[in-house]
C-alpha positions, 0 to 999 in steps of 0.5 A: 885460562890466563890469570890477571898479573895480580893473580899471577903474582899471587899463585907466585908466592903461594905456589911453593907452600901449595907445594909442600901441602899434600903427602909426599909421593910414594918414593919419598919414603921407598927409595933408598936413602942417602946413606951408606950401610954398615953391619958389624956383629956383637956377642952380648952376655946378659951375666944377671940371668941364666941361658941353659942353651949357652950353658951359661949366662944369657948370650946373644948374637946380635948384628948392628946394622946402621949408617956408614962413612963414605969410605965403605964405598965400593966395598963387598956387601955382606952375603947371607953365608957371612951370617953364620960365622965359622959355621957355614954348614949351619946357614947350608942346613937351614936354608934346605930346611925351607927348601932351597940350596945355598948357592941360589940364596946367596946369588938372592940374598942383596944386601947394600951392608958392608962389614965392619964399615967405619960408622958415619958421623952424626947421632941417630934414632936406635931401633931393635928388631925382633924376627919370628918363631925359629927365624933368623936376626937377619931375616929382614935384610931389605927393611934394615938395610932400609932404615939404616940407609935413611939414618938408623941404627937397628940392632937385631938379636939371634934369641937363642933356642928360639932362632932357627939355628944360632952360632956362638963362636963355633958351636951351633945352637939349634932351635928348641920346639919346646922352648916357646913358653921360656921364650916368650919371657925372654925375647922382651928381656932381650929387647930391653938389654940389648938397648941397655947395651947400646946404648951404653956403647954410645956413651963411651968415649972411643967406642965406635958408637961412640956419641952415635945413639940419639938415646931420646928416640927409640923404637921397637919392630918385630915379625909375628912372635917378634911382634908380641915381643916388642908389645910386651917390651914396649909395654916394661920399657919406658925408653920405647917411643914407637912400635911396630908389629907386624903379623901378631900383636897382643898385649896390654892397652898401650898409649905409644904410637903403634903401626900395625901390619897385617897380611889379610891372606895369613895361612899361619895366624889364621883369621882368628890371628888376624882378629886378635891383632885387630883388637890389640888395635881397638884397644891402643889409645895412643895414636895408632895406624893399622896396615893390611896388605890385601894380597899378603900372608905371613910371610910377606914380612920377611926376606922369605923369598930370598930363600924360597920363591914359592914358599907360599903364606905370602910368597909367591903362589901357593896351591896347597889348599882350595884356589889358587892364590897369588900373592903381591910380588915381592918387590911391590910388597917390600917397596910398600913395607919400606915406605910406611915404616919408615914415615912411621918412626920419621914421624913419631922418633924425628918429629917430621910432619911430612912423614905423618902426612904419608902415613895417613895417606893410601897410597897403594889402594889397590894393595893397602887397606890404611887407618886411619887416613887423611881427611879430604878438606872440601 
């Protein structure tokens, strides 16, 4: 139906505001952003407590990924071998503990880092990123590539003898199955020194984070033991403005804005895992989002697929144990992690209200359950 020209000329005017007022689609927030990705690795040494792994004061082998100037372009990405220093044989050993072969997780493992990349311009959020139980600091390459991309700066400590395998300098310190308790008072004292060391480093004058660190938004993410790590950090650290754990989460009642993630299929955790998280949420009385993925495990948070396609618990297709189960490809899972990750720290460390409309938005229902979401106006 054509409009009356004063119609025509109102709907004019109107239009680009009309624009702007539904969610963003969901590429918005999943592609790629527009920065170049530097990864430089640090070794921090906390001298106030003691680490009987190093035999010595509390170290930590810890890799910075975040946005780099345009004179990375072109230049080799890191590969997953890169990692493990002068210990190559140490990356060999883990990756067939989990059952694949070096040479096909290097040809898998894409990451868009350069090393050693010259640092962009401009200051940015930091985030601290803290892995699972015998993980690795860079197990989620395609969530810290992301965010780095889109104008982050994430450092991701190895929490030593309770990493899969770490190497100091030559030596290879080995994950300690006895040493969970220990860890468990030490991952968030981590979280908390590395913050204290970057953003230290931003305020040096010729440090190359120097002025880089926008030391005002802060935020913490973490993968199952990682995220009790970062609620417990979160909960000591008054930097901290926003968490996000995913697969466990349970601590103190907080008033931060949370975004919990959930596979609703977790064989690791288990229902009742599932359940304690669930309540952790109840009790947030902060603002507070909760994500499951539907066809998703415990793995589903994790570049576990790069090392093993079938892993299972998130991973592929697992038949261990009654029917068959497949879980949501890979790509389709990162692709939903990314976005709603990203507008959660957009909105809550940028202050970018576009960002707060997608996260209240589902925009992948058949894959998402999402609270709380947008209300419908009628």
């Amino acid at each position: 139906m054509k409009l009356p020209p004063p119609l025509r000329v109102l709907a004019a005017v109107l239009a680009p505001a009309l624009a702007l007022a539904g969610p963003p689609e969901p590429g918005t927030f999943a592609r790629t952003g527009p920065y170049l990705v530097g990864v430089r690795t640090l070794v921090l040494v906390d001298s106030s407590r003691d680490d009987p792994y190093a035999g010595g004061p509390r170290t930590l082998v810890t890799d910075v990924w975040y946005p780099a100037s345009e004179a990375s372009r072109g230049k080799p990405a890191t590969t997953f071998v890169e990692f493990f220093g002068a210990r190559p044989d140490a990356a060999e050993a883990f990756v067939k503990h989990f059952g694949g072969t070096i040479e096909e997780v290097n040809r898998r493992f894409v990451t868009i880092a350069v090393r050693g990349a010259e640092p962009a311009p401009g200051r940015f959020p930091l985030l601290v990123f803290s892995y699972g139980n015998g993980g690795l600091r860079h197990q989620n390459v395609f969530q810290l590539d992301h965010l780095a991309s889109h104008g982050y700066i994430v450092a991701t400590p190895d929490h030593t003898g309770n990493a899969g395998v770490t190497v100091i300098g030559d030596k290879v310190f080995q994950y300690d199955r006895q040493g969970r308790s220990r860890s468990a008072v030490d991952r968030p004292k981590d979280l908390s020194f590395v913050i204290d060391r970057l953003v230290a480093e931003g305020r040096e004058a010729g440090s190359w984070l120097s002025g880089r660190i926008d030391d005002g938004a802060i935020g913490l993410l973490g993968h199952s033991f990682g995220g009790y790590a970062v609620t417990r950090a979160a909960d000591d650290d008054a930097r901290v403005k926003a968490v996000l754990p995913m697969t466990v989460a349970f601590s103190k009642a907080s008033s931060l804005p949370t975004l919990l993630m959930l596979g609703e299929l977790d064989r690791t955790v288990k229902e009742a895992g599932n359940g304690l998280a669930r309540a952790y949420f109840v009790s947030l009385t902060g603002p507070k989002h909760l994500l499951v993925l539907k066809r998703g495990g415990h793995f589903s948070f994790s570049d576990m697929d790069r090392i093993n396609p079938e892993f299972g618990d998130g991973i592929g297709v697992e038949k261990k144990k009654g029917p068959e189960i497949v879980f949501c490809p890979a790509a389709l899972t990162k692709e939903i992690i990314n976005a709603y990750t990203l507008a959660f720290f957009d909105n809550y460390l940028r202050g970018d209200s576009r960002a707060g409309d997608f996260l209240r938005t589902n925009q992948y229902e058949e894959e998402v359950e999402l609270q709380p979401l947008k209300r419908t106006r009628l």
